[in-house]
C-alpha positions in Angstrom: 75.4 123.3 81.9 75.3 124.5 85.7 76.9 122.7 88.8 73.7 121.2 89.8 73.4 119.2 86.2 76.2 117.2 86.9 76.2 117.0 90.7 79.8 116.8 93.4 80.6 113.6 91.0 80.7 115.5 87.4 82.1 118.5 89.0 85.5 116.3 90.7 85.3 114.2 87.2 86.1 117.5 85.1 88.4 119.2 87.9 90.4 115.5 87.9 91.5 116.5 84.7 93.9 119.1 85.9 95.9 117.2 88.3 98.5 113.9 87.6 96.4 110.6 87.5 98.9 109.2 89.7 98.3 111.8 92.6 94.6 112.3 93.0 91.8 109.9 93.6 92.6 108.7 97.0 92.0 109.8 100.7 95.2 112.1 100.2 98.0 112.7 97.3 100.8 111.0 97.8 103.9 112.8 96.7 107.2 110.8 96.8 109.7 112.5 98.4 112.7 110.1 98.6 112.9 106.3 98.1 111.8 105.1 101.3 108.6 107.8 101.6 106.1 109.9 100.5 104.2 113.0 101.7 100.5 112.6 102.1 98.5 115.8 101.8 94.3 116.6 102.2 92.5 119.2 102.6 88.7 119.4 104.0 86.1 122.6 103.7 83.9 122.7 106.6 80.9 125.5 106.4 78.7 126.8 108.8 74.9 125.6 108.0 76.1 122.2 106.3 79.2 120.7 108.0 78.5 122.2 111.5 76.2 124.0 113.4 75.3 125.6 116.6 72.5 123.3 117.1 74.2 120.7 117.4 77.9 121.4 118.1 79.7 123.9 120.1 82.8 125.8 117.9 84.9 123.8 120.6 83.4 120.7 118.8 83.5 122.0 115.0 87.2 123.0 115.8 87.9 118.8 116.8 85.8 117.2 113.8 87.6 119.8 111.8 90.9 118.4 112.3 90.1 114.9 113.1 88.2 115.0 109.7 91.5 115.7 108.1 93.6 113.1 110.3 91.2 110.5 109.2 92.1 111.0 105.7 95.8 110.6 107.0 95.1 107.6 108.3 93.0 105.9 105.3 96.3 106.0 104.0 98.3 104.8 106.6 100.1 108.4 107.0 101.6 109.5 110.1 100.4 113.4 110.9 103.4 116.0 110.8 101.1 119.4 110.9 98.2 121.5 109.4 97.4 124.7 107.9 93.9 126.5 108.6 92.6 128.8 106.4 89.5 130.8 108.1 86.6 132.8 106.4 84.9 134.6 109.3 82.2 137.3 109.5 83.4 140.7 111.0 80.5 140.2 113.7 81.7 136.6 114.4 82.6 136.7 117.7 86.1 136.3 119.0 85.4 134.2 121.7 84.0 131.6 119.0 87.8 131.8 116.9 89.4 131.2 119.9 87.0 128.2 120.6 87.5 126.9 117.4 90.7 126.8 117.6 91.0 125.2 121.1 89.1 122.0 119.5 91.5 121.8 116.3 94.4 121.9 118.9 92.6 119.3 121.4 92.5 116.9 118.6 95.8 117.7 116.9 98.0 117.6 120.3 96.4 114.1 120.8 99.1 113.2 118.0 101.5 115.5 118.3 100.3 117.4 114.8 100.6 121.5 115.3 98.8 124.2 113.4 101.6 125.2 111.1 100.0 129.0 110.2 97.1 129.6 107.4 95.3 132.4 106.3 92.0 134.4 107.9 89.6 136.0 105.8 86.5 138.3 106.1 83.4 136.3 104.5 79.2 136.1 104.7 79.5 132.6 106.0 82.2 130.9 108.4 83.9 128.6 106.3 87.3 127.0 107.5 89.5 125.2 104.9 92.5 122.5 106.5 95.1 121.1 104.8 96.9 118.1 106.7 100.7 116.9 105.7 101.4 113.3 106.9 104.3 110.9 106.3 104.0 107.7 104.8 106.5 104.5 104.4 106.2 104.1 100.4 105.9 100.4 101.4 103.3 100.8 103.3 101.0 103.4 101.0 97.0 102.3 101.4 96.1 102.5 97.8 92.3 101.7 96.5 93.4 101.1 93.5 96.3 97.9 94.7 92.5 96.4 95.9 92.7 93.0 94.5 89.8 90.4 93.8 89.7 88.4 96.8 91.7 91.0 99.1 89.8 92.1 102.4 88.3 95.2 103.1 88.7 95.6 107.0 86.2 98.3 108.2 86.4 100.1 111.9 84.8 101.7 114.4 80.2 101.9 114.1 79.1 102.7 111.2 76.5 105.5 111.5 77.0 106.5 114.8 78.5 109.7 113.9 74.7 110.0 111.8 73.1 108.5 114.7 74.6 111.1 117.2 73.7 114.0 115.2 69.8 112.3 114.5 69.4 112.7 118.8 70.6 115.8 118.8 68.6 117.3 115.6 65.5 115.3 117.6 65.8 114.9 121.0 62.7 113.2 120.9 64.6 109.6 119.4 66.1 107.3 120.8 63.6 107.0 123.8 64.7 103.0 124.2 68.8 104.3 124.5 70.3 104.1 127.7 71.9 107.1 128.5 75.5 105.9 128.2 74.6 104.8 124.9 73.3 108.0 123.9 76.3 109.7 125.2 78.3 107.7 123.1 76.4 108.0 119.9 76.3 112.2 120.7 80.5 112.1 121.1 81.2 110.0 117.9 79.3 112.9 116.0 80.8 116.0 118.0 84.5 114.4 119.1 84.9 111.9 116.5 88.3 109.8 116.8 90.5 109.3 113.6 91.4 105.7 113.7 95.4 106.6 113.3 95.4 103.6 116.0 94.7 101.2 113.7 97.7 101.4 111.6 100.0 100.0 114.0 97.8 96.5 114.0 97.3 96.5 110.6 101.3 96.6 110.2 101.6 93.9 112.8 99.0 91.3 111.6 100.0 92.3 107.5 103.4 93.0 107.8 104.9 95.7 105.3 104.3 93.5 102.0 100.7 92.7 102.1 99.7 96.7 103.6 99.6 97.9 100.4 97.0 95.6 99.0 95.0 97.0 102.0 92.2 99.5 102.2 90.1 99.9 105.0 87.3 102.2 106.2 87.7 104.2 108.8 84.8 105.8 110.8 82.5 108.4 109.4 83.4 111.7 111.5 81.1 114.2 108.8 77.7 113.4 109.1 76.7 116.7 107.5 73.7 118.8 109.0 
């Protein structure tokens, strides 16, 4: 049997098995660390040729939907960002410039919520590939689970769906979207290379829900990997 018989699905089904049910199958694990809250990790794998490219975003970009792909998964479950770790494959003719560029983006986005680059690992490789872990805090009481979803619970969704797919359509084919205006196309362009993690909707899902009713709340925030 071969990875391409059972598909991303299979393989997470069998890998599953070596982790606590309790921890994995969400946005982030949650790991308790004293009765009032819980540290919320994630880690993303972004590689060049699939989750970014130079057609269509500058390593300034891929550094920001690097990060704000991991403080999206904070935010799914209503964690708080403390800091990262980045863990770099490079090739030895990458060029520096491009590192440093990278890294500018991840910052951009990270300083945005006050999240620093707590160290990592570089590495020599064929293909760039950058691997980010993201630690977050989270009120215990205030957890997003999927599985507290109840029948009859709401499912509150944020932010256009697609434009982050749309954005990187126009700029695969500049040809589309002839009928856009040109803020709109902007727009649609920016939600694919400078996506936002919606860490600004926890605050009114706390005010309209209240600490009690949060937890039986899971909501969908914005696509930022539309992969190439």
């Amino acid at each position: 049997m071969l990875i391409k018989d059972i598909g991303e699905q299979g393989l997470l089904k069998i890998l599953q098995k070596f982790c606590p049910a309790e921890i994995v199958g969400d946005d982030c694990a949650v790991i308790p660390t004293n009765p009032h809250k819980s540290l919320a990790v994630t880690t993303d794998m972004l590689v060049d040729g699939v989750h970014f490219s130079d057609r269509t975003t500058t390593p300034y970009d891929a550094g920001w939907r690097a990060a704000a792909a991991n403080l999206s998964d904070l935010a799914a479950m209503g964690a708080t960002p403390l800091a990262v770790t980045v863990a770099l494959a490079v090739a030895a003719d990458t060029a520096v410039l491009w590192v440093e560029e990278f890294y500018r983006g991840m910052t951009a986005c990270l300083q945005e919520y006050h999240a620093p680059i707590a160290g990592g690992d570089v590495v020599r490789s064929p293909v760039v590939t950058a691997a980010i872990t993201a630690f977050g805090e989270v009120e215990r009481d205030r957890t997003i689970r999927r599985n507290h979803a109840r029948s009859g619970w709401a499912i509150v969704a944020t932010g256009v769906h697609g434009a982050s797919r749309a954005g990187l359509e126009l700029l695969l084919n500049p040809e589309f979207g002839q009928n856009l205006t040109k803020g709109d196309r902007a727009s649609l362009i920016l939600a694919h290379q400078r996506p936002k993690p919606r860490l600004d909707v926890l605050p009114v899902i706390w005010e309209i829900f209240g600490c009690e009713g949060a937890v039986g709340i899971d909501f969908v925030v914005q696509n930022v990997q539309a992969d190439i």
